[in-house]
N, C-alpha and C positions, 0 to 999 in steps of 0.2 A: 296827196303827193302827185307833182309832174309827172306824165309820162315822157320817159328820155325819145329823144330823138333820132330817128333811121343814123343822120347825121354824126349823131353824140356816139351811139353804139360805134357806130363803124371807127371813129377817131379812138374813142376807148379800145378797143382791140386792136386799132397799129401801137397803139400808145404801149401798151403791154407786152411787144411783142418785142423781142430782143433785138440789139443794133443790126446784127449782123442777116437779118430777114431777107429771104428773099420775095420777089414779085410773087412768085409760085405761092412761096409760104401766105402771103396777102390775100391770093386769089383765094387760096383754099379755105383760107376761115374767114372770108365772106360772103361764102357761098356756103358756108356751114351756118353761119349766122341765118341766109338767104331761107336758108328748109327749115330751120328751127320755128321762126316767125311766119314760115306758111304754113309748116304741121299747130301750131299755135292758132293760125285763122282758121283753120279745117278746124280743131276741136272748138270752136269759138261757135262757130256753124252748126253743128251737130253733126258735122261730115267724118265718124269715127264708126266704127263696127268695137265689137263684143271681144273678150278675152276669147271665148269659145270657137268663135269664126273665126277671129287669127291663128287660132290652132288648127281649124281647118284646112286654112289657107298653106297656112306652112306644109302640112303634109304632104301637100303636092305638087313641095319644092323640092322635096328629097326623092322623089319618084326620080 
């Protein structure tokens, strides 16, 4: 199977998005698309830590 194109995505997502959309609304989910497909090359990479380090991590977000 193809892989879809940056192009194809981004037209699939105005295309779904309802008449009445705004710019904002646009911007928003494609820049949500934007992180989705880099946290995607990160895990692609090996560039990921552990369930147990992001437990870490969190902890001393609540301090």
């Amino acid at each position: 199977m193809a892989d879809i194109t940056i192009k194809d995505q981004v037209l699939k997502a105005i295309e779904e998005m309802p008449p009445d959309v705004t710019f904002s609304d646009v911007m928003d989910r494609l820049y949500f698309l934007y992180k989705v497909d880099q946290g995607l090359k990160q895990v692609e990479a090996g560039d990921t830590i552990s369930h147990e380090e992001a437990k870490k991590r969190s902890e001393t977000w609540r301090k």
